[in-house]
N, C-alpha and C positions, 0 to 999 in steps of 0.2 A: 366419318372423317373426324380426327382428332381435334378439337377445338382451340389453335392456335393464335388468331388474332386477338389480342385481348386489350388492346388498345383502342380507347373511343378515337373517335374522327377530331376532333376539335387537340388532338394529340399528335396525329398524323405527318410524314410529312408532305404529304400529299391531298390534297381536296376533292380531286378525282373523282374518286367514288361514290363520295356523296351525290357531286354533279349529275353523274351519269345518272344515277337512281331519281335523283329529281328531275329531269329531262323525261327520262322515260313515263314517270307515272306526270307530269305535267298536265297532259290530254286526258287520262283517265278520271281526276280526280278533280273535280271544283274547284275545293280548298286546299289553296296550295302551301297555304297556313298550317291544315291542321297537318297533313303529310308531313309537314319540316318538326311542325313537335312532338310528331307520334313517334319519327325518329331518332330525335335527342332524348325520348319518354325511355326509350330501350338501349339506349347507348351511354346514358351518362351513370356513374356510379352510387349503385343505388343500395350495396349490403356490404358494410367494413370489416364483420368480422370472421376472420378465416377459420373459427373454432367450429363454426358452425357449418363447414364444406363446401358457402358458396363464393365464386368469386365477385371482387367489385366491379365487374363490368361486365356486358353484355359480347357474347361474340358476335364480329360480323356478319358470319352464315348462319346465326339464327335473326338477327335484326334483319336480312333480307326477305327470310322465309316469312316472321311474324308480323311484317309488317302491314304487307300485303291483308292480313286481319283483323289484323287494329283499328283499323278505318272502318272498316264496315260492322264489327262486333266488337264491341266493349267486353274485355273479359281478363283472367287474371292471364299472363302468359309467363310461360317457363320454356326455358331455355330448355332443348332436348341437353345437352350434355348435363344439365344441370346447375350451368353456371350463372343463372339472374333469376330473379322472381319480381314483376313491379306490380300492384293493385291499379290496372287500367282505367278501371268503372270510376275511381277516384277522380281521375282527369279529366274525363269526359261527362259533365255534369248533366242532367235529362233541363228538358226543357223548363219543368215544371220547378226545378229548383234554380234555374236562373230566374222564373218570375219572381219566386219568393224572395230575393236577394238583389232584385236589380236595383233597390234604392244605392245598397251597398256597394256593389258594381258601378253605379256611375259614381258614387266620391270619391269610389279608388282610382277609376281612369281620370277622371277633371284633377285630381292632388295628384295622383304621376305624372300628366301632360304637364300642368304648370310648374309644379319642383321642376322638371325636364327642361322645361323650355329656360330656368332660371340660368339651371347646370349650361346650357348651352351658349346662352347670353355670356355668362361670364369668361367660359373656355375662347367663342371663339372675338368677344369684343372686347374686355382686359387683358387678353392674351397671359391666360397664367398657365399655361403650358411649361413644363410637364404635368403639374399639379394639375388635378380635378377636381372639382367639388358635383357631386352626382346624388342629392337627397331621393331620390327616386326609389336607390337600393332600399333604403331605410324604411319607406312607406310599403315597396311591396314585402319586403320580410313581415313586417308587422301585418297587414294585411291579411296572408295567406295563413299565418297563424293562430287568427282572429275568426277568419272568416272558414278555414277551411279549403283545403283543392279546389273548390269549385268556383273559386272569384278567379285561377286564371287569368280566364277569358280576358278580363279586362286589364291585365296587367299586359299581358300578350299584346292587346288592340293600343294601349296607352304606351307602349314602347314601340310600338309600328309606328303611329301616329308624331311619336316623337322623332323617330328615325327619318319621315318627311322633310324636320329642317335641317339636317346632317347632311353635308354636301360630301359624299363617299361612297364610292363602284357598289356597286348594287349587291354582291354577293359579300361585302365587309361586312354593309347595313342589315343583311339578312343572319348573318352569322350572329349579330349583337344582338336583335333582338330575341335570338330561339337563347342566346343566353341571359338573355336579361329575363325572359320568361321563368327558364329553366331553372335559375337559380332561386329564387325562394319555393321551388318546388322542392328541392333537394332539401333545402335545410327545413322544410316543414317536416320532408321525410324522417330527416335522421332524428330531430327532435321529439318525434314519435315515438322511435324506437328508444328513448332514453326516458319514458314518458316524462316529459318536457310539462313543470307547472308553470303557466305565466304570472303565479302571482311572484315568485323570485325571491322567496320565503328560505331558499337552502342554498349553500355552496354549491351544492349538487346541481341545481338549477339553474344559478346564476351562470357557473362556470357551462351549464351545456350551451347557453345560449352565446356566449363570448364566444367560446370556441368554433361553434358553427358561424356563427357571422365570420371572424376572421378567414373561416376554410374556405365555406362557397362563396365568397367575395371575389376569389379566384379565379372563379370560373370565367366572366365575362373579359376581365383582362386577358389571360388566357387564352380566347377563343378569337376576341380582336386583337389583340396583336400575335395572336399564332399564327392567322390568317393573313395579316400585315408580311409578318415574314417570311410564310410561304410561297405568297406572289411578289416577293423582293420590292416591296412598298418599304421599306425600311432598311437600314443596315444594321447588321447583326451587335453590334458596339452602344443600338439607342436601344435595343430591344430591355436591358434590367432597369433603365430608369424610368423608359415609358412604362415598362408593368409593373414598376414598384411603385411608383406615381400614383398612377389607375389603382392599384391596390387598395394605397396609403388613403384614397380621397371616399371609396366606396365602403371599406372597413369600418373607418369614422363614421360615414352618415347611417350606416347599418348597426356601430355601439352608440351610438347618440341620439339614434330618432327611435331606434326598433324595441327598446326598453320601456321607453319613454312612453310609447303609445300602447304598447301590450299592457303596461302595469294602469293606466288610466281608462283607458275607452275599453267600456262592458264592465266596470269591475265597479263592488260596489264603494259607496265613497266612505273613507276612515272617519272613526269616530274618535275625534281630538276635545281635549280638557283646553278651555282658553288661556291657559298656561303655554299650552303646546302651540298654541295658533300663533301666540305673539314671539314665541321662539323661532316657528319656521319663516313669520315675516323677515324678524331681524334678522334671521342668520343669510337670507336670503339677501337681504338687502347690503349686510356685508360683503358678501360675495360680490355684489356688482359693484360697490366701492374698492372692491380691490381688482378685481377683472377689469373694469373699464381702462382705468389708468396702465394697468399692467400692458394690457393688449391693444389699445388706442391712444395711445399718446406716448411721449420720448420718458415721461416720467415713470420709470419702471423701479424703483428704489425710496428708500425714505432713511437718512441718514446713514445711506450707505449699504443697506438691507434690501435686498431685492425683495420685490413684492410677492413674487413667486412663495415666498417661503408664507407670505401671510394668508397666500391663495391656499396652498396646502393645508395651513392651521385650520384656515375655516373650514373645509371641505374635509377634513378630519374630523371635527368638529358635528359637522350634519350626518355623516357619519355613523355615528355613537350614537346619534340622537334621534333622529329625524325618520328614520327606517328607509325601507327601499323604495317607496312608492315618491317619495319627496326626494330622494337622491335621484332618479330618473331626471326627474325636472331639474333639479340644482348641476348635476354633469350635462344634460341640453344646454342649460343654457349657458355652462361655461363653454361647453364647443361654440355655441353661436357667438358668442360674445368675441373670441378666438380669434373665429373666421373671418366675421365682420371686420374687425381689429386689421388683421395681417391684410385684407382687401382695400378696407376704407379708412385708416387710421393715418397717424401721426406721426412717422417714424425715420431716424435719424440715420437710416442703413440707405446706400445708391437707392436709386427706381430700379437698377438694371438684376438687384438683387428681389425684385417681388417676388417671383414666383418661386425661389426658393426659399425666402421668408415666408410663407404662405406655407410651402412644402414642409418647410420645418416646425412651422406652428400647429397643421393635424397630424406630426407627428408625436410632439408633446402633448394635445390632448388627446390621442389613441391613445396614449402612455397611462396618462392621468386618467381617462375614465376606466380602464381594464384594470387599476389594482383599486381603485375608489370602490369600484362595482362588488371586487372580491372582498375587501374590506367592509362594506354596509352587508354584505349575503352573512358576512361569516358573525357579524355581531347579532344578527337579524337572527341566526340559529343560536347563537349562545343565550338569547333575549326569552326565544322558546322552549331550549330547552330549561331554563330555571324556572319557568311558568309552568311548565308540565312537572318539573321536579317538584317546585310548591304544591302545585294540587296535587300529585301523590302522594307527598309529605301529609299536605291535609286528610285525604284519606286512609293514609295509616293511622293519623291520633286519631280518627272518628274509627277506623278500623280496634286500635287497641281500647277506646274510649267503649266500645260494645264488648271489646272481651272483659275488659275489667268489670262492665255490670254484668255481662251473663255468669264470671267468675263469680262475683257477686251473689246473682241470684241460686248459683248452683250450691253457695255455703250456704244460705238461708234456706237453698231445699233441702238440703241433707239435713241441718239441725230441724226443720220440719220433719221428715221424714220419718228420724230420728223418736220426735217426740209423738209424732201420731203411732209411731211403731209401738213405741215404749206403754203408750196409756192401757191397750187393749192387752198386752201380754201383761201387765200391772195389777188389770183387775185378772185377767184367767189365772195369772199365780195365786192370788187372796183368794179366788171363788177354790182353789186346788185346797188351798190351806185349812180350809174351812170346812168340807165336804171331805178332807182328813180325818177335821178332828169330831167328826159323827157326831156331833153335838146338838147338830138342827132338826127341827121338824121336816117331815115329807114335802110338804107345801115350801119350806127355805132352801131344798134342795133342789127344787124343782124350777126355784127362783134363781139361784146362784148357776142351775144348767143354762136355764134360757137369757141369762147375763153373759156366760163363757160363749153359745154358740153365736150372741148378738155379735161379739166382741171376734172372734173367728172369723164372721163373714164382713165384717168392716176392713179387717185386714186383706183379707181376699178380697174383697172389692180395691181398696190401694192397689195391690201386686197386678189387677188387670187391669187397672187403668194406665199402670207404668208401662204396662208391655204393651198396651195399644200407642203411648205415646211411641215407645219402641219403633212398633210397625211402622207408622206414620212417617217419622222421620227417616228408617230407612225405604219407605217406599212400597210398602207390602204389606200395609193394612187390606183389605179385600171384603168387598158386603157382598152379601146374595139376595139381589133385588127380587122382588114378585109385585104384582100387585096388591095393594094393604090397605086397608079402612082406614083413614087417617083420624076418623072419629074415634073407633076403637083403639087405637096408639095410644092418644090422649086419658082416653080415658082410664085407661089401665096405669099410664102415666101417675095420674090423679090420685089412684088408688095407693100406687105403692108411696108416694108424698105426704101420704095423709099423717099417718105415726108423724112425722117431723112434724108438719104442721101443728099437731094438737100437742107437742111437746113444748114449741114454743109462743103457744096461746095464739096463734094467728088467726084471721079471716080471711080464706081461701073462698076468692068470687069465680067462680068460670062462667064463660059464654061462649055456647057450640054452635054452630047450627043445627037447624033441624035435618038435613039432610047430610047424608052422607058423602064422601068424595074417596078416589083413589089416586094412591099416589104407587109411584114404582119403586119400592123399598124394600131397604131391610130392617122390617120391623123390630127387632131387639135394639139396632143399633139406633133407630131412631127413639125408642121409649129413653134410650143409656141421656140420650144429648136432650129430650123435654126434663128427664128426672135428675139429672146435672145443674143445668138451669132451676129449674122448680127449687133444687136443695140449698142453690145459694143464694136461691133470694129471702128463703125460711133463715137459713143461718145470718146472711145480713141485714137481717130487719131484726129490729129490737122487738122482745117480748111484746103480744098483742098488738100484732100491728098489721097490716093489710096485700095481698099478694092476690094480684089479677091477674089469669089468663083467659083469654079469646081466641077466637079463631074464624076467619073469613075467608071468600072465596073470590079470588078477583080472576076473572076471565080464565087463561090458563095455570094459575098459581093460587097456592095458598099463602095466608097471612097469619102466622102463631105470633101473637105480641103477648110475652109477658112481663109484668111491671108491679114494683114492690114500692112499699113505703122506707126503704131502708137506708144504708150510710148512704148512699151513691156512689160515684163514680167521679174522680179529678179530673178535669178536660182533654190535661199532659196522658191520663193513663186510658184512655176511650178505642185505646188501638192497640196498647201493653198487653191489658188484662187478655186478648188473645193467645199471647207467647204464651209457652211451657214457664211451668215453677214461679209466673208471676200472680202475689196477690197485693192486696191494698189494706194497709193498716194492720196486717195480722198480729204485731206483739198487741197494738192499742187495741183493736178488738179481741182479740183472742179467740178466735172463729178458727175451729178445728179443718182442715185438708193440707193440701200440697198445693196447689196451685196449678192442677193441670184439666181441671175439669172442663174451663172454657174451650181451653186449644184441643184438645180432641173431642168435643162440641162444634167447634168450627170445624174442622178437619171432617167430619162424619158428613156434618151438614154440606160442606162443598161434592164431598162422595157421591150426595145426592143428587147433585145437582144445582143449590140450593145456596140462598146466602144467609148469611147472620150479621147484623148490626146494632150496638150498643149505644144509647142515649143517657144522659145524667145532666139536671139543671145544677150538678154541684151537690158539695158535702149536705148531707143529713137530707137531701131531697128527692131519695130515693132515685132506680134506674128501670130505666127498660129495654128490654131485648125481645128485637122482631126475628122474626125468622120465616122466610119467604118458601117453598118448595114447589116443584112444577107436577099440575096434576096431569092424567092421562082419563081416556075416556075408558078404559077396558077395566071389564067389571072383576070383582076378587076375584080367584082361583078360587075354587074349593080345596082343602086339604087332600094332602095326598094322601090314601087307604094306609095304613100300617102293612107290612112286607111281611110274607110267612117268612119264617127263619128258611124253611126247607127249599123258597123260592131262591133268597135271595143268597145265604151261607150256604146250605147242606145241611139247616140244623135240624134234630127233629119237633116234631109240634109235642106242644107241652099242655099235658090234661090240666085242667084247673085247680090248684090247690094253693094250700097256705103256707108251705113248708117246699124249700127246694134244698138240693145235697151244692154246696157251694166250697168253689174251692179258690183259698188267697194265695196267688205268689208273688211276696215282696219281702224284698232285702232288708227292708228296716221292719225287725224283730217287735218292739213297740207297736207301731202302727197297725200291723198284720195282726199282734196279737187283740189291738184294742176293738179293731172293724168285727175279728172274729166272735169277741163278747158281743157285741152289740148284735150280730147277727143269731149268736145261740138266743139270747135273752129274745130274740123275736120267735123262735124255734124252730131255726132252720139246723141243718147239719153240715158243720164245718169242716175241712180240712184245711191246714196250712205247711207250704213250702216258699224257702226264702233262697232259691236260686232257680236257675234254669232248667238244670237237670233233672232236679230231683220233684221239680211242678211237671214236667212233663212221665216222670215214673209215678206223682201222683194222680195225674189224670187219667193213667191208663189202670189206675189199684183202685184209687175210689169212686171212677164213675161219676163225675160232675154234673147238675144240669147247666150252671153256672159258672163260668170260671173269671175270677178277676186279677187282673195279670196287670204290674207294674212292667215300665219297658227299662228304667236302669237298673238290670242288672247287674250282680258281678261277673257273671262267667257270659252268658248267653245274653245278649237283650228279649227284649219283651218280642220286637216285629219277628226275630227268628224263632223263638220259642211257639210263638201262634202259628208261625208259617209248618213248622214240623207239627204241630197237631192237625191244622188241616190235612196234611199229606201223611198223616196215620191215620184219616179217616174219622177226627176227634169231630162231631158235628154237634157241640154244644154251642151254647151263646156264650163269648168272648169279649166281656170289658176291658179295655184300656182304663186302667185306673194309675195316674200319673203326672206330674208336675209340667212336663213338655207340650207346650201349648200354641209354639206357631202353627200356622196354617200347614205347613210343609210335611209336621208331624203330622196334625190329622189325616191328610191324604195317605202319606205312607201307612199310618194305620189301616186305613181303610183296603190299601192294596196287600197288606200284611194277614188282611182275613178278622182284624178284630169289626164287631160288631155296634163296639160306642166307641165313644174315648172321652171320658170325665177327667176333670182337671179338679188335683188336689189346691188348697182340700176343699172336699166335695162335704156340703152336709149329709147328714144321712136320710134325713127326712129326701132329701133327690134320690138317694139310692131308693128306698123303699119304694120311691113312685117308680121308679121302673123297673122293681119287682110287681107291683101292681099291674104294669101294664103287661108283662111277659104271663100272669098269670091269669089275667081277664083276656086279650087277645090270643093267645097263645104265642105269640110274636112280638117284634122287638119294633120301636121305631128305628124312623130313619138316622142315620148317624149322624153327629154332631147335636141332636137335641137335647143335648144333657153336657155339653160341650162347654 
């Protein structure tokens, strides 16, 4: 059946139906309480917006159907057509959460019964009918938005209780209170759905809360005098003033009290400058010198100016200033001041005009607090938003204040870069010029070789530090842990230090243990970050002067500290010298790097697992650097056996010799022809091809044992060129020999069929060790070892 009634009861013109249904279930049901609000729970308008498909009210023939289950199961209920949904479990709170709350529960029923009983007092013994004054609304709105659905109960019980001294037919009295109940449910609800902050911080906020009081304030007028009209208690001529009345008195005490209390009780308390304390005294205190006189007495002017206008100045005023938590209080207590006033004041108007003086006066302050209210929300967000504009204002100059020194540090690296570039290719041109002009002895050539090769691998050490910072930063550095001697690490550490050390007259102390430990590592990368450290404590310590490392073992972790006599470390720069491209002093010292040693030091070390931290008592008093790692109990691996080629490529095994047929293919003519010399001069037998093509028609004319193969090509690259030798069956050993050195390439190599992949430039004393090793095992290692 098509869902047509869509009118709640309290709308009707008829009450009928409610009656019968409560008749009927009367006997069945104890609570004849809860029956009456599980009815109005499903009847009164509980979803406004029709975007969303459902309607605002409940139909009758499903509140018949569900009701009957409301009572005895708490659950969510939905309308079969579709048209309601209300959260029932909300209303009906368990027991166990009215104990927690029943301090709560009885202040709210003891402050509803007496507000009530005040409201009553004045209604029916000053006789200021039509007018009402009803603070009740005010404390249960606040209340239920305070406390939650679940205080109800006591608002329910504290409006029964009140309804006692109301002399009026039984079924008016019961009508009022399922709306006086009813109503701060609804606007809890709707407040909900607008998520409703009570601190009253946004227009958005302020204005939801105005608006809902002014709406469900409706309700209980509405409900009693719909009722009044329906059983002709009334003529239809008194019906707009008695409900504009009731409106006008329960609207007020719902903007005046329910502000008031939401923004005060539970929140915490503001933190004021004594500048501020004595402003909100005064401006308070102004107000009541203007309020009193205005609203209690005949004196409502001051040469001729109404005071009104100086109520508005001040209350403009607190305003601007004061924020919302103090305007709550400052519009109370101009309502109370009001009310009082137009009840018990001084006034030059008949007696017979009270109750519309009264009438008229909470209509002026409903006026006055709904645009004060909008007025303090809207400064109250103007106030915040310039407070959030400052501190992201502040954040951009700290933001550009970081770009201009990393701009900064990026000009000092590059003229670093620059000049550590510049030194080494400085001397290999002068060692070129001179080894020219054949003028030197064997022994001065032999001297100017191993100056160019020193000078060659310092630079390739730069180029892979850069790309490791590379990785880093993008994300895709990558270790391959094992278990590792941590002893061994160090000491090999030690080793490669030493040249520095005796270069610059130092005293190099270590302290090991005697015992060994393992850690879960990747031992290169950890030697890269001890011999990092190690280098810059030798370069910043002035000639002869003193550099400790140690090493300890605390529980599950090691402790590597080591510590120099040199500049030191500035306090400000104890967290810098991490970052990329940053150093300390380098024109005044003149301490050769770039400045990335540290941060891909840390960066390896946290890899590990592991922390690094830097200490300095200040200039010239040297620094020290700990470094923590966590050990494991599993003991080394043993190395892995070396691979037959025939296992692991298809290569075949190679008889022992001193002399292999080797074959180069690489585009740049120089370099191909210079590895070539070096390789005849050892006495091997070369060929050379400087494309794709013509290396793969060399491989099948001169029979390789060896082939070393660049991958940028011109025509072909290197992964396809390999890949077509595998798949003619080419079962030699296949170097990558090549400048592309992320991880990504290696792999690809590896699926591409090459067998290593050295990264230029490579010295040659590595090449020959792994001809060494192709021709002592007959096999190659595993790939990447030369890497």
């Amino acid at each position: 059946m098509p869902c047509m009634a869509l009118r709640p009861p309290f709308m009707s013109t008829s009450f009928a139906p409610f009656i019968s249904l409560f008749s009927r279930h009367f006997t069945q049901y104890p609570s004849v309480i809860r029956m009456f609000i599980n009815w109005y729970a499903v009847s009164i308008p509980i979803r406004w917006a029709r975007n969303s498909g459902l309607s605002p009210f409940m139909c009758t023939s499903c509140a018949k159907r569900e009701i009957e289950r409301c009572v005895r199961a708490p659950r969510v209920l939905e309308c079969r057509h579709g048209l309601c949904r209300l959260p029932m479990t909300a209303l009906l709170p368990s027991l166990s959460r009215i104990k927690e709350k029943w301090f709560s529960l009885l202040i709210i029923y003891v402050a509803y019964v007496a507000s009530a009983l005040v409201g009553i007092y004045l209604y029916a013994e000053l006789d200021i009918a039509p007018a009402i004054i009803w603070i009740p609304v005010g404390i249960a709105l606040a209340a239920i938005i305070i406390e939650g659905y679940e205080v109800w109960p006591a608002i329910f019980l504290a409006s029964l209780t009140a309804a006692l001294f109301i002399e009026a037919p039984a079924f008016f009295l019961v009508g009022m209170v399922a709306a006086n109940t009813l109503q701060p449910i609804v606007a809890k609800y709707i407040l909900d759905q607008v998520q409703f902050d009570r601190g009253l911080g946004t227009v958005k906020d302020m204005f939801a809360i105005l608006a809902t009081a002014l709406f469900v304030t409706m309700i209980v007028p509405t409900t009693v005098w719909g009722i009044a009209y329906a059983y002709n208690m009334l003529h239809e001529t008194e019906l707009p003033l008695l409900w504009g009345a009731w409106w006008v008195g329960s609207a007020l005490s719902a903007l005046a009290i329910t502000p008031f209390l939401i923004r005060w009780i539970k929140r915490p308390w503001p933190v004021r400058t004594r500048a501020q304390i004595i402003e909100i005294v005064l401006t308070h205190a102004a107000l009541l010198l203007v309020a009193v006189p205005l609203f209690m007495t005949p004196y409502t002017s001051v040469y001729g100016i109404s005071l009104i206008y100086f109520l508005l100045a001040v209350l403009l005023w607190m305003a601007f200033r004061i924020g919302p938590r103090f305007m709550t209080f400052s519009l109370f207590l101009m309502a109370a001041t009001s009310v009082l006033g137009a009840l018990w004041g001084v006034h030059d108007s008949a007696p017979e005009l009270f109750s519309q003086r009264l009438l008229n006066t909470q209509i002026f302050s409903l006026i006055v607090i709904f645009f004060f209210f909008i007025i303090v929300s809207i400064e109250e967000q103007r106030k915040t938003a310039v407070a959030k504009n400052a501190q992201r204002t502040a954040e951009l100059e700290e933001a550009l204040q970081r770009i201009h020194l990393e701009d900064q540090a990026k000009n000092e690296f590059l003229a670093m870069l620059a000049h550590e570039l510049r030194n080494p290719l400085a001397s290999i041109l002068s060692s070129v010029e001179l080894l020219r002009l054949k003028s030197g002895s064997a022994a001065e050539v032999r001297r100017l070789s191993d100056a160019m090769n020193m000078r060659v691998k310092t630079m390739a050490r730069l180029l892979d530090d850069l790309l490791d910072i590379s990785r880093i930063t993008q994300k895709k550095l990558s270790i391959e842990k094992e278990p590792s001697d941590l002893h061994e690490i160090l000491s090999h550490s030690i080793e490669i230090v030493e040249p520095i050390m005796q270069k610059y007259g130092h005293y190099l102390q270590v302290s090991l243990p005697e015992e060994s430990a393992t850690v879960d590592a990747d031992a290169t990368r950890l030697e890269q970050v001890f011999v990092n450290i190690l280098s810059n404590a030798a370069k910043y310590t002035p000639p002869e002067g003193r550099v400790e490392l140690s090493c300890t073992y605390e529980d599950t972790s090691a402790r590597i500290t080591i510590r120099d006599t040199g500049i030191g470390i500035p306090r400000i720069m104890l967290t810098r010298i991490f970052e990329p491209f940053v150093r300390i002093r380098q024109r005044e010292e003149g301490v050769e790097g770039i400045g990335i040693g540290l941060s891909l030091a840390k960066s390896l070390i946290e890899l590990h697992g592991g922390t690094i931290h830097a200490e300095s008592k200040g200039y010239r008093r040297g620094s020290e650097f700990t470094i923590r790692l966590p050990l494991i109990e599993t003991r080394r691996k043993p190395k892995n056996p070396l691979r037959a080629p025939g296992a692991s490529r298809g290569a075949r095994p190679l008889a022992p010799r001193s002399s292999f047929r080797i074959l180069i293919i690489d585009d740049n003519h120089e370099a191909a022809d210079a590895l070539g010399k070096l390789f005849r001069m050892k006495g091997h037998v070369v060929s050379l091809a400087h494309d794709g093509a013509s290396g793969i028609a060399a491989a099948d004319e001169f029979d390789p044992d060896i082939i070393f193969l660049d991958i940028g090509l011109p025509d072909i690259d290197g992964y396809e060129v390999a890949q077509r030798l595998r798949a003619a069956g080419v079962n030699v050993h296949i170097v990558a020999l090549t400048g592309f050195v992320q991880q990504g390439d290696k792999e690809r190599s590896r699926e591409s069929g090459f067998d290593h992949h050295l990264t230029k430039p490579v010295a040659f004393s590595d090449i020959e060790a792994l001809l060494k090793d192709i021709e002592k095992e007959g096999s190659i290692k595993p790939l990447f070892d030369h890497a």
